[in-house]
Structure formats: C-alpha cells, structure tokens
C-alpha positions, 0 to 999 in steps of 0.5 A: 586862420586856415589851421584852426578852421580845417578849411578857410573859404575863399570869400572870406579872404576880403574881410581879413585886415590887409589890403586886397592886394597885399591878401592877394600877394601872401596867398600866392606866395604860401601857394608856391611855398606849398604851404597853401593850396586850394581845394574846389568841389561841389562849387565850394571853394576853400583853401586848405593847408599842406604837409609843409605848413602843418609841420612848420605850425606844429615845430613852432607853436604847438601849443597853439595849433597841436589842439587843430592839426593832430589827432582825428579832429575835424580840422586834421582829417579834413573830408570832402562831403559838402555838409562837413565842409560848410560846417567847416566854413561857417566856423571859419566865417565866426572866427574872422567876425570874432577875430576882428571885433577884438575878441581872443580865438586861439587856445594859447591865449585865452583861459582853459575855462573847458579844460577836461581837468577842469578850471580855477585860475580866475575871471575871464577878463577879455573876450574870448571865444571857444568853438564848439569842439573845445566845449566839447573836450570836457567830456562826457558831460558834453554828449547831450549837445551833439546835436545842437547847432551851436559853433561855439560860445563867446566869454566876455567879462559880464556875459556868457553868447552861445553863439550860432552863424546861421550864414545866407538862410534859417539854420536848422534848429531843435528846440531841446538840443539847443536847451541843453547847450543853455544848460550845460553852460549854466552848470559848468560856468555858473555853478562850477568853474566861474561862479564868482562871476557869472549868474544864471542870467548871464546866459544869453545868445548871438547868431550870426548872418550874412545881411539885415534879410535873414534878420527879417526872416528870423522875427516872421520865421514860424519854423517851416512846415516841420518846424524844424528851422529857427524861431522865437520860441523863447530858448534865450532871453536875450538873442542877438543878431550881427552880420558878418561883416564891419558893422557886425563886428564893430557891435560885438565889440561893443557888446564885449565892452560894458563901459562903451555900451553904458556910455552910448545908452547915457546919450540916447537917454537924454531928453527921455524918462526913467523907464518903470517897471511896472509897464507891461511893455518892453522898454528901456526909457520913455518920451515925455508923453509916456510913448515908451522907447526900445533901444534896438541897436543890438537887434535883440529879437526876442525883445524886439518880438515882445515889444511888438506884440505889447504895442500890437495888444494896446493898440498903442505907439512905440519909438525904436532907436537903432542903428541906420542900417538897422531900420528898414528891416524894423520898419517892414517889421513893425509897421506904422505903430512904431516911429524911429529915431536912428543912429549914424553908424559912420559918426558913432563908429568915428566917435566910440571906435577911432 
C-alpha cells in the first residue's frame, strides 16, 4: 500500500485487514528492517518506503510496483509540500476503501484498459480501480483533465464511477474540468476501447467522505461565495456517496455486484407498486395509496436532490428507504414530507456478505 501510494498515512493503518496488534507489530518490524520509516510535518504523518524496500519491490515484482517506484512519479519522487502530501494520502485513503471492498488495485492484475497503445483483450469482468495518473498515461488526449479533482475511475462490469474522495470537507471543484473527465471516459471506453460493453449512461460518479455530515454538506452546498467548491450542478446523473470506512466499503462492493443489488431491490419492493414512468417525481416504486417511494440506500445525491424538490414543488409526501446509519442526515434534509422506512445494516450485511 505504501509503494502505490507514494505515502501511506498513519491513520489508516486501522482499517487494513489485520488485528491493531499484529498491524502494529508488522510496521515495527519493516521499521528495524529499514524497510519502512516514517515521515511527520506540517502535523501530517505518513509512512514512506526506504532504499531497501523499494529495491526488494522492484527485484521481485517489477511488473507490479516499476509503474510506482521508478521514473519521475509522484509516488517516487516523493516532496514535502503539504498539498502533494494530501494528495498522496487521499489516494492512499480510496485504495484501502477500493481494497477492501473487493475491488482489484494493482496493474498486474487488472486489464491494461489505459494502456498508452491502446486496448482489446475483452471485458472488464471484475471491479478494478485505475488512479488518475494511470488514466493519465494515455497520452495526450489526457492533457485537458489536469485540472480535474478526480483520484481515479472504478470499472465494474456494468458501470464506469469517476471516482473523488473529498475526505473531512467539500473538495474544490470546476464544473467544466470535471465534464471533461466525463467525456474523456465516454470516448476512450464507450466509443473505443470497451464499446461492446459499456453506453453512454454507464458514465456515472462516486465521492468518497469521512462521515454521513459531508454528505449533508454536499446536498445544502451552494458552492461557497466563489462557487468554487462542490455542488449538484447537474455534472452526473448519478453521484454516489460512501464513507470511508466498513459501511462504505461493504455498499461499494454491493454497488460492484449487480446480482446482490437486484437481489436487495426484489426485497424492498414487495408489498409495493410498479413504478410509472410517467410520474413527474423520481422513484423507484410505490405504496398502495400511490406515495411514491426512493430506494436511497446507495445515497445517490443527484436523485435524492430531485426527489426532494419534485415533493417540495407538489406540496406532496414521499417514503425513503435507506440504510440506518443513512437517516438522520436524510431526515435533516427532507424534513417532515418524507417518512422512512430503514435498513438494519448489521442484519443485511450478515445476510448478503457473511
């Protein structure tokens, strides 16, 4: 993890798969190997790799870490401003959420869909997460989404999630940077490398957070007194939201697994009505007096927005089904126009992820 993020931060050690002891123990161990040492400034504290380790990684597998510990990369020549750093660490923070939800990081293991000489070895069948600087290694074409806040973009084998951690506060955003990653991805994988299977709509985004009140910000966020920070101003269609810890990463994997999800939304929808297209309010079912009814458990924010303001415009009532942990921060949002039925996060994780 340290390798392909440049610089791992220290509190993130606890969300690795191991005990806190055993964690503990390994770390001191690499550091009197001089594998590992760590590196604090401006109160940011990470570990980075020594001489050592970087040698044993690129003796071994240097198919696997060459890409991270050669060249002039961010993740080789490591620099000290706190700006690189956090960048480095946001990273970091996605790939142990993309890590543990079951989703493949590492280039050896995963289709070349960026290579700069371009791609045709089939499918993407598993879910596999590209950082931005491998998007980037395309080439020129790549030039116009420097600017773009995007760490990477998470392939699964129904969608395309141009993926952003926005970590303990709104993250900076420019609306036509950001339209350009969008596009990028709908030419290089829909038109060209991976026509077969994905469309235009498969183009969607997640951002990752460090809790359910940066969720809350977002909806409410008017883009400061700049407008230069995050907002709904329409860039995806679909927007998901996931924290960065277990319950985050237990609904990406569900967001990777199209059987599960269908599965889930078979349950939910018993006892309620088809939804109809016609009906000017976003939904995905209704209840036997017609109340129309959202399933909110992927915490889509573009759809939570218009389902909200499609209630507020009719003067009308709404049910929202999500997740436990999910309500309060839907309740602040909503208000009283909006009854929920939840989820017990504990019961379904036990019953779609033993």
């Amino acid at each position: 993890m340290t390798a392909i993020s440049g610089e791992f931060p220290t509190s993130q050690l606890n969300r690795l798969p191991a005990s806190p002891y055993y964690l503990e123990s390994v770390v001191t161990d690499l550091k009197k190997s001089g594998l590992l040492r760590t590196y604090y400034r401006d109160k940011l504290r990470g570990y980075r790799l020594g001489v050592r380790a970087k040698n044993r990684l690129l003796d071994n597998w240097p198919e696997r870490f060459a890409p991270y510990l050669t060249g002039d990369t961010d993740t080789n020549r490591l620099k000290s401003e706190i700006g690189r750093r956090l960048r480095l660490h946001r990273l970091a923070e996605t790939y142990v959420t993309m890590d543990n939800a079951g989703v493949g990081l590492f280039q050896d293991e995963k289709p070349k869909v960026f290579a700069p000489q371009g791609y045709s070895d089939g499918a993407v069948e598993y879910p596999s997460f590209y950082s931005s600087r491998e998007v980037k290694e395309m080439g020129v074409d790549t030039t116009q989404i420097r600017s773009s806040r995007f760490t990477g973009v998470l392939l699964t084998s129904s969608g395309i999630y141009v993926t952003y951690n926005s970590s303990a506060a709104l993250m900076k955003w420019r609306y036509k940077s950001e339209m350009r990653v969008k596009a990028l991805m709908w030419s290089v994988l829909c038109q060209q490398r991976l026509t077969g299977q994905y469309n235009a709509d498969a183009v969607q985004g997640v951002v990752l957070g460090e809790s359910m009140e940066l969720a809350y910000q977002m909806l409410t966020s008017t883009g400061g007194a700049k407008h230069d920070y995050f907002m709904l101003d329409g860039s995806y269609d679909h927007f998901f939201f996931f924290t960065n810890d277990h319950q985050g990463e237990v609904l990406l994997a569900l967001l990777c697994d199209c059987a599960k999800t269908a599965q889930l939304n078979d349950i939910l929808k018993q006892g309620l009505t088809t939804g109809a297209a016609s009906r000017a309010v976003e939904h995905d079912a209704f209840e036997a007096d017609g109340t129309p009814v959202l399933f909110c458990y992927f915490f889509d924010l573009p759809r939570i927005a218009r389902f909200n303001s499609a209630l507020d415009l009719m003067d009308s009532s709404g049910t929202i089904i999500c997740f436990d942990f999910q309500a309060d921060v839907l309740r602040r949002y909503c208000g009283s126009r909006v009854r929920f039925q939840t989820i017990d996060f504990i019961k379904f994780e036990r019953r779609f992820f033993p």
